[in-house]
Backbone as XML, in Angstrom:
<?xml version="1.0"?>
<chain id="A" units="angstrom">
  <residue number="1" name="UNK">
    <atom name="N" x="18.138" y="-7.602" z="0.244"/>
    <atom name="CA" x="16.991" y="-7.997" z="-0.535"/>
    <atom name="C" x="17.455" y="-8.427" z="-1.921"/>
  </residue>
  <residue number="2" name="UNK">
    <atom name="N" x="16.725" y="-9.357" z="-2.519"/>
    <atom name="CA" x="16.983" y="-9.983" z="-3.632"/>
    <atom name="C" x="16.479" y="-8.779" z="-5.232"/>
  </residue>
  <residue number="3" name="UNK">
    <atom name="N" x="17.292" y="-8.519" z="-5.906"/>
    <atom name="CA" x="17.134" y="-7.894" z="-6.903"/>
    <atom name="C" x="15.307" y="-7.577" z="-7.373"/>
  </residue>
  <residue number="4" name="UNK">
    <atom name="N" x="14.818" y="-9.034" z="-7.540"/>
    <atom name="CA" x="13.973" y="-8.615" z="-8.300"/>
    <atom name="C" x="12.753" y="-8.561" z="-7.006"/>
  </residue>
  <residue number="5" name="UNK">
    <atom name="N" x="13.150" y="-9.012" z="-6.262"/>
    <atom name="CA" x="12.132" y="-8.312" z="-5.014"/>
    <atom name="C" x="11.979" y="-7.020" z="-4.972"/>
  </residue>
  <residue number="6" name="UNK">
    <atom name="N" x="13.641" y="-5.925" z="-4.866"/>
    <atom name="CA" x="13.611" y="-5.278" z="-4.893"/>
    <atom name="C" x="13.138" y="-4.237" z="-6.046"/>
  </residue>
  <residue number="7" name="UNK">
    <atom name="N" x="13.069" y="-4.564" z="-7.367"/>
    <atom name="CA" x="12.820" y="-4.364" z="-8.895"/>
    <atom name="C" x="10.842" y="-4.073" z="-8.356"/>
  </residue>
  <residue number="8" name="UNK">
    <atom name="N" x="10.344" y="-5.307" z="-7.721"/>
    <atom name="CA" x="8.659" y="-5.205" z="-7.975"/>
    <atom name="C" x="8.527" y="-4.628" z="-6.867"/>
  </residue>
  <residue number="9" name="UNK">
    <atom name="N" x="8.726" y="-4.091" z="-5.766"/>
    <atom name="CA" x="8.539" y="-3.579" z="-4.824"/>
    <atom name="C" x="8.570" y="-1.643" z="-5.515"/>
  </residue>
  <residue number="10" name="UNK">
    <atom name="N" x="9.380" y="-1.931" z="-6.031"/>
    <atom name="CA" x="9.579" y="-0.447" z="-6.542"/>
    <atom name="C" x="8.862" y="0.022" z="-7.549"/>
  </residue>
  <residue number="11" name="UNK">
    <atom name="N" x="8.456" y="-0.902" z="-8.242"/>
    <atom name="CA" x="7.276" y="-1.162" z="-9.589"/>
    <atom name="C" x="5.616" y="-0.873" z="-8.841"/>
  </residue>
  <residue number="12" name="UNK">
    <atom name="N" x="5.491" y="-1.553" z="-7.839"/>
    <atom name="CA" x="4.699" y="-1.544" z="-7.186"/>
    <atom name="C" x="3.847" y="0.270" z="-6.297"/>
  </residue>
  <residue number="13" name="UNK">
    <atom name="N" x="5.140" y="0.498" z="-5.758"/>
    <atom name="CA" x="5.482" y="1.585" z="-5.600"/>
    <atom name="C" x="4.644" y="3.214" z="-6.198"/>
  </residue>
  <residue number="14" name="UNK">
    <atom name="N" x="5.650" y="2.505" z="-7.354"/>
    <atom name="CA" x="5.205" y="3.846" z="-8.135"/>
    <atom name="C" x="4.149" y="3.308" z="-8.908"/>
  </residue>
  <residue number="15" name="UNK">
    <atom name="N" x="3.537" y="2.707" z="-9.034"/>
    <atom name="CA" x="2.322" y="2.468" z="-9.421"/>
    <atom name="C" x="1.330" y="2.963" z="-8.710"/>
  </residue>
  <residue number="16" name="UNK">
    <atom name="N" x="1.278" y="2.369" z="-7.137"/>
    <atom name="CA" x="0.237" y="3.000" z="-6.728"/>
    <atom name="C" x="0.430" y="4.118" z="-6.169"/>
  </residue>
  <residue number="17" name="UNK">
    <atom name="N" x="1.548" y="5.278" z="-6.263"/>
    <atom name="CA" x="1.912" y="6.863" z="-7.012"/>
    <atom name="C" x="0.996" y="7.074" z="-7.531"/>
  </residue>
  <residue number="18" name="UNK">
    <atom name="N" x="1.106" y="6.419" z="-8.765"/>
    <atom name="CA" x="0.418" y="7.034" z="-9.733"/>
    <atom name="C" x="-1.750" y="6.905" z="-9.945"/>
  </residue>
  <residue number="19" name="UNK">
    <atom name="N" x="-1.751" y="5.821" z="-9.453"/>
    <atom name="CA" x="-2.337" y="5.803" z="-9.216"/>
    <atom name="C" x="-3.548" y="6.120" z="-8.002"/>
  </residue>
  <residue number="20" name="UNK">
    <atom name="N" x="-3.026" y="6.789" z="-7.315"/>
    <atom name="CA" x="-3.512" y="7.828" z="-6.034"/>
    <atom name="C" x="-3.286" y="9.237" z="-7.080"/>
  </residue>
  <residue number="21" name="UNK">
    <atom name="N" x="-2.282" y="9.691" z="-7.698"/>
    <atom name="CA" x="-2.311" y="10.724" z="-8.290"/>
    <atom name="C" x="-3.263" y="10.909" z="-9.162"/>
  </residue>
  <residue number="22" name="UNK">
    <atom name="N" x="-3.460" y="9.905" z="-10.068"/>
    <atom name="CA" x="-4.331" y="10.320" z="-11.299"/>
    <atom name="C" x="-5.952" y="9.864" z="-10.818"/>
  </residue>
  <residue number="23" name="UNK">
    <atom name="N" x="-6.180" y="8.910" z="-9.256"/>
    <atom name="CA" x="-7.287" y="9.446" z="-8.840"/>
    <atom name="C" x="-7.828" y="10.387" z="-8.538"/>
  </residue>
  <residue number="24" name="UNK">
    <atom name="N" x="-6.833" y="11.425" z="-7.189"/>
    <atom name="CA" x="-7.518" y="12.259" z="-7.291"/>
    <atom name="C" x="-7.502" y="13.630" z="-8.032"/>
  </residue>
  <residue number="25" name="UNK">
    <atom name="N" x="-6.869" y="13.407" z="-9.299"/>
    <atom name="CA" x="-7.412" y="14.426" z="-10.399"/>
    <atom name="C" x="-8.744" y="14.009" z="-10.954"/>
  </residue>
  <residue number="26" name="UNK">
    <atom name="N" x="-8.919" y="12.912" z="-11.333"/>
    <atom name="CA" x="-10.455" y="12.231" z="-11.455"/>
    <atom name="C" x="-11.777" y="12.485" z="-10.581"/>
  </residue>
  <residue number="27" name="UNK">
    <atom name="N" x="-11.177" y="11.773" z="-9.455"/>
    <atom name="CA" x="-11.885" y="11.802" z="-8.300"/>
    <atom name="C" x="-12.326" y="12.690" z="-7.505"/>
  </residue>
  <residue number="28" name="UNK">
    <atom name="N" x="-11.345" y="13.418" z="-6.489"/>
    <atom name="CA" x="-10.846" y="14.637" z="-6.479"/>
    <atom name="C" x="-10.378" y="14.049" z="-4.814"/>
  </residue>
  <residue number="29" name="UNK">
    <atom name="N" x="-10.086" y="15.115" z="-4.288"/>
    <atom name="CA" x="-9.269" y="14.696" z="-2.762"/>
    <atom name="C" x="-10.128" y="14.179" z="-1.996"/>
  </residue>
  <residue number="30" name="UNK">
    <atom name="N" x="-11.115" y="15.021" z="-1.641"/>
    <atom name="CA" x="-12.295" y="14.374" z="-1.103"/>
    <atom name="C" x="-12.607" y="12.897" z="-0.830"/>
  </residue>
  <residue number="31" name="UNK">
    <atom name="N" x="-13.178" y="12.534" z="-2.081"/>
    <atom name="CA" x="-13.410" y="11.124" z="-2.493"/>
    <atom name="C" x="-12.450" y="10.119" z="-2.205"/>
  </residue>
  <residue number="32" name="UNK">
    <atom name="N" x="-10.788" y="10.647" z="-2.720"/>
    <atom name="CA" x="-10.466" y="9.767" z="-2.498"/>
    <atom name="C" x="-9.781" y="9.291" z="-1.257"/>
  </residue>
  <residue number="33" name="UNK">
    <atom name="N" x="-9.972" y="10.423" z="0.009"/>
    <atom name="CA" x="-9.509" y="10.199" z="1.052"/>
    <atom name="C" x="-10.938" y="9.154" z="1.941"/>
  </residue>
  <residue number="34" name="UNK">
    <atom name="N" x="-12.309" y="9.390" z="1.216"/>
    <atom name="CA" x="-12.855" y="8.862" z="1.698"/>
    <atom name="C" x="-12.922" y="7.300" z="0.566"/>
  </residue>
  <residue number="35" name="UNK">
    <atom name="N" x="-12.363" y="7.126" z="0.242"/>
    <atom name="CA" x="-12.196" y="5.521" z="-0.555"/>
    <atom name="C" x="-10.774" y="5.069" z="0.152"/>
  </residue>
  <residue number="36" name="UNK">
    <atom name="N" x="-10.225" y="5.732" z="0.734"/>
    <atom name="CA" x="-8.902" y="5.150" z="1.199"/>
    <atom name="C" x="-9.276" y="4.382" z="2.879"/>
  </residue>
  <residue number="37" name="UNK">
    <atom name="N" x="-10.131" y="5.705" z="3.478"/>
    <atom name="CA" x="-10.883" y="5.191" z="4.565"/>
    <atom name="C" x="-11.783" y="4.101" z="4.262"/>
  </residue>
  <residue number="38" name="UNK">
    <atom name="N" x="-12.153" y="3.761" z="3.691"/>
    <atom name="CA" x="-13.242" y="2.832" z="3.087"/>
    <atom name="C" x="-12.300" y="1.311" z="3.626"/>
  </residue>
  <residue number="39" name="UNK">
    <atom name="N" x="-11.624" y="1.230" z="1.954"/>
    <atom name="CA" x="-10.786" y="-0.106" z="2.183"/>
    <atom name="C" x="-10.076" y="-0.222" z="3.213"/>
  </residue>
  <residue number="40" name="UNK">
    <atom name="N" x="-9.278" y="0.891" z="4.168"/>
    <atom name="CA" x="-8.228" y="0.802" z="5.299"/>
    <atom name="C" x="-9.484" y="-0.251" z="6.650"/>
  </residue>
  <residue number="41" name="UNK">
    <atom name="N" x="-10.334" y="0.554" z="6.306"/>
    <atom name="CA" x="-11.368" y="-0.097" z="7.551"/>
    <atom name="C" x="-12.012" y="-1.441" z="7.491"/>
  </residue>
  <residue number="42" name="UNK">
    <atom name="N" x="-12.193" y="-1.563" z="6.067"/>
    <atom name="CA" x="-12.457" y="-3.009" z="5.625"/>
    <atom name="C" x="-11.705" y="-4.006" z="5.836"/>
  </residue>
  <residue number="43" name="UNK">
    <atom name="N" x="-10.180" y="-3.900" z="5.643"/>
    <atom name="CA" x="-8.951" y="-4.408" z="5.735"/>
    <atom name="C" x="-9.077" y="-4.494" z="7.785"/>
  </residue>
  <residue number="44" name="UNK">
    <atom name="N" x="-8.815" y="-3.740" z="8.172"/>
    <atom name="CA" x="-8.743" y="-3.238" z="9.921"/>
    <atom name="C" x="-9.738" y="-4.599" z="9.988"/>
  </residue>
  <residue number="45" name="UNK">
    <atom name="N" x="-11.255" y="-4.367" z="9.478"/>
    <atom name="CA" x="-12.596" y="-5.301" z="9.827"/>
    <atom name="C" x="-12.175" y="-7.016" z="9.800"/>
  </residue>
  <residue number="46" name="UNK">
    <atom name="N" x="-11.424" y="-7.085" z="8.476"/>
    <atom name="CA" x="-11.475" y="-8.662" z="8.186"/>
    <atom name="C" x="-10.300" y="-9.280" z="8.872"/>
  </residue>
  <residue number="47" name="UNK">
    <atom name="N" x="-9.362" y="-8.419" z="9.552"/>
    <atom name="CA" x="-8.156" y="-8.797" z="10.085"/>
    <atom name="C" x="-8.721" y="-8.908" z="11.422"/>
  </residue>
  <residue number="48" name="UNK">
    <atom name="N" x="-9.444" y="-8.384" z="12.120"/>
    <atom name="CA" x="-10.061" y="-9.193" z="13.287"/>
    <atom name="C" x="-11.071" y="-10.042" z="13.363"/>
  </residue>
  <residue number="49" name="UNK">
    <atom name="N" x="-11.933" y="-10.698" z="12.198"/>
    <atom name="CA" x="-12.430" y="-11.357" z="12.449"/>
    <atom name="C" x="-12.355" y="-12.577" z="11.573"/>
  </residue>
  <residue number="50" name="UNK">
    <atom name="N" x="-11.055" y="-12.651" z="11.456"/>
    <atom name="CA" x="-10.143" y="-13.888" z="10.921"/>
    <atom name="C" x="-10.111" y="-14.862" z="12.041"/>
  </residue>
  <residue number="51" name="UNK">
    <atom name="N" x="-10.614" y="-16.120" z="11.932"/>
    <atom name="CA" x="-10.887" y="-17.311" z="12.843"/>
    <atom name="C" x="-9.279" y="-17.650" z="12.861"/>
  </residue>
  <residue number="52" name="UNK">
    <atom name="N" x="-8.611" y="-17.811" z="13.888"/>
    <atom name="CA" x="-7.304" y="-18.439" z="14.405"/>
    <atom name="C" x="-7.198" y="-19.989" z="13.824"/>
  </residue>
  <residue number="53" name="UNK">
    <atom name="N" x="-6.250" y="-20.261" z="12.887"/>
    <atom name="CA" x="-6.046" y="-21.614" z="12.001"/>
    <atom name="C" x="-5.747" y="-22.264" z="13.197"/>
  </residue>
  <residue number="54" name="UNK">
    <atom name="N" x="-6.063" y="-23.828" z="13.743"/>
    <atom name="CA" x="-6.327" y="-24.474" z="14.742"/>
    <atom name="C" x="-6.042" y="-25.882" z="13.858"/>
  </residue>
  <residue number="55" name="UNK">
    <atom name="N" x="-5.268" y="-26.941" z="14.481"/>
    <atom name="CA" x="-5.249" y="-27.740" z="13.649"/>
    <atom name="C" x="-6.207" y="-28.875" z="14.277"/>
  </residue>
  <residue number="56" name="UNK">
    <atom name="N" x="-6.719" y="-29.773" z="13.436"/>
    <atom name="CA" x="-8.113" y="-30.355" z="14.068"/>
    <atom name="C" x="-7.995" y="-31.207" z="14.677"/>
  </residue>
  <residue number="57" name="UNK">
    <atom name="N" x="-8.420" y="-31.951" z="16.184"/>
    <atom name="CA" x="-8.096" y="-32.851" z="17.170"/>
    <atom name="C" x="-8.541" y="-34.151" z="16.268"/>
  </residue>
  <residue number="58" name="UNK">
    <atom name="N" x="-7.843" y="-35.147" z="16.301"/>
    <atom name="CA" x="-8.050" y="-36.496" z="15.659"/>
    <atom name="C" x="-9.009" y="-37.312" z="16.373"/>
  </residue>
  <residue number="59" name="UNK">
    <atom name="N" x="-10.055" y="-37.930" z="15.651"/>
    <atom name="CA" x="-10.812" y="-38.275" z="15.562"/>
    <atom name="C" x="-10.572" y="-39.734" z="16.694"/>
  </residue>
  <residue number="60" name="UNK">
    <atom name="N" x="-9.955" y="-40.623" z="16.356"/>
    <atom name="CA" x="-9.335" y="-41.803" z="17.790"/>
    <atom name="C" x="-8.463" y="-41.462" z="18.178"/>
  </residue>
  <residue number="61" name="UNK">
    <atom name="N" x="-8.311" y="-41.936" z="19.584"/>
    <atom name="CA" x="-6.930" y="-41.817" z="20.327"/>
    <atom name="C" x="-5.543" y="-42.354" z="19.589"/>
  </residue>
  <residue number="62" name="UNK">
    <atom name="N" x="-4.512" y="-41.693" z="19.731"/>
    <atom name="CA" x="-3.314" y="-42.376" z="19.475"/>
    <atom name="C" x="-2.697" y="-43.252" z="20.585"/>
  </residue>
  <residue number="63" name="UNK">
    <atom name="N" x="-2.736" y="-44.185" z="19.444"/>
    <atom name="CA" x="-1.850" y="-45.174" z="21.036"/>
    <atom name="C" x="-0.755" y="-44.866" z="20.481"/>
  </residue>
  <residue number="64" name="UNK">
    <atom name="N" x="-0.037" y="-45.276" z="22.099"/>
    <atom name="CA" x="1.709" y="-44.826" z="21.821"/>
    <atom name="C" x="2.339" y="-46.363" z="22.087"/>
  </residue>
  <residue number="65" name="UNK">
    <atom name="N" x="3.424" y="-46.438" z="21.682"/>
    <atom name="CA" x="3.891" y="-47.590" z="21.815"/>
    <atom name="C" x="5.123" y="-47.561" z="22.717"/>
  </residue>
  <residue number="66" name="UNK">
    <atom name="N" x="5.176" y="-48.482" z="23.810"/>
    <atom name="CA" x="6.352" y="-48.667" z="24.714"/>
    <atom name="C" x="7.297" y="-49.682" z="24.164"/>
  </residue>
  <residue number="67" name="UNK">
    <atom name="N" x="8.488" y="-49.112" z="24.391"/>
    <atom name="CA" x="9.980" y="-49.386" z="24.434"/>
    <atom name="C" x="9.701" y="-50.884" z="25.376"/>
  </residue>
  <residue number="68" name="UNK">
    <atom name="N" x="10.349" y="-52.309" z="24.798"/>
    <atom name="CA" x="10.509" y="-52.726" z="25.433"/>
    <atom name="C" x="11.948" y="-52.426" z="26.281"/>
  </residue>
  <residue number="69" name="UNK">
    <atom name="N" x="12.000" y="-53.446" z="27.430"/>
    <atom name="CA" x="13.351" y="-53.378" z="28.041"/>
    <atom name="C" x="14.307" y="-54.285" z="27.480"/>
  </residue>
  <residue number="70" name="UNK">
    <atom name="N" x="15.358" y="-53.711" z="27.029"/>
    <atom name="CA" x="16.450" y="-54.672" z="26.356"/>
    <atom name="C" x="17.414" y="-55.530" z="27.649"/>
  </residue>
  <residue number="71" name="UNK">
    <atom name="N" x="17.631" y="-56.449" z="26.958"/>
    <atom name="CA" x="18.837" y="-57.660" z="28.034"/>
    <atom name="C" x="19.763" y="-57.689" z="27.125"/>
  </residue>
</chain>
């Protein structure tokens, strides 16, 4: 892995550490196991009903062009 991939991945990391930590001192465990369920299921929801990218059939036919025969 490339340095600074590795640098924000780890930044990243402990961020959201800390931020699960200092929720649920706020929050408290409870809450925030039920806010974790929340978004996990939302996330689960929109990942199946993501329409399959399809690229769009063209509008006229393509003509193809034949090779003549060489002499």
């Amino acid at each position: 892995m490339k340095p600074n991939k590795t640098l924000g991945l780890t930044v990243a990391a402990l961020g959201f550490l800390a931020l699960g930590y200092f929720g649920v001192q706020y929050n408290g465990r409870n809450n925030m196991f039920t806010i974790a369920a929340a978004v996990g299921g939302a996330g689960a929801i929109s990942y199946v009903l993501q329409k399959p990218s399809q690229p769009e059939a063209p509008s006229t036919p393509i003509k193809t062009q034949r090779k003549g025969k060489k002499s």
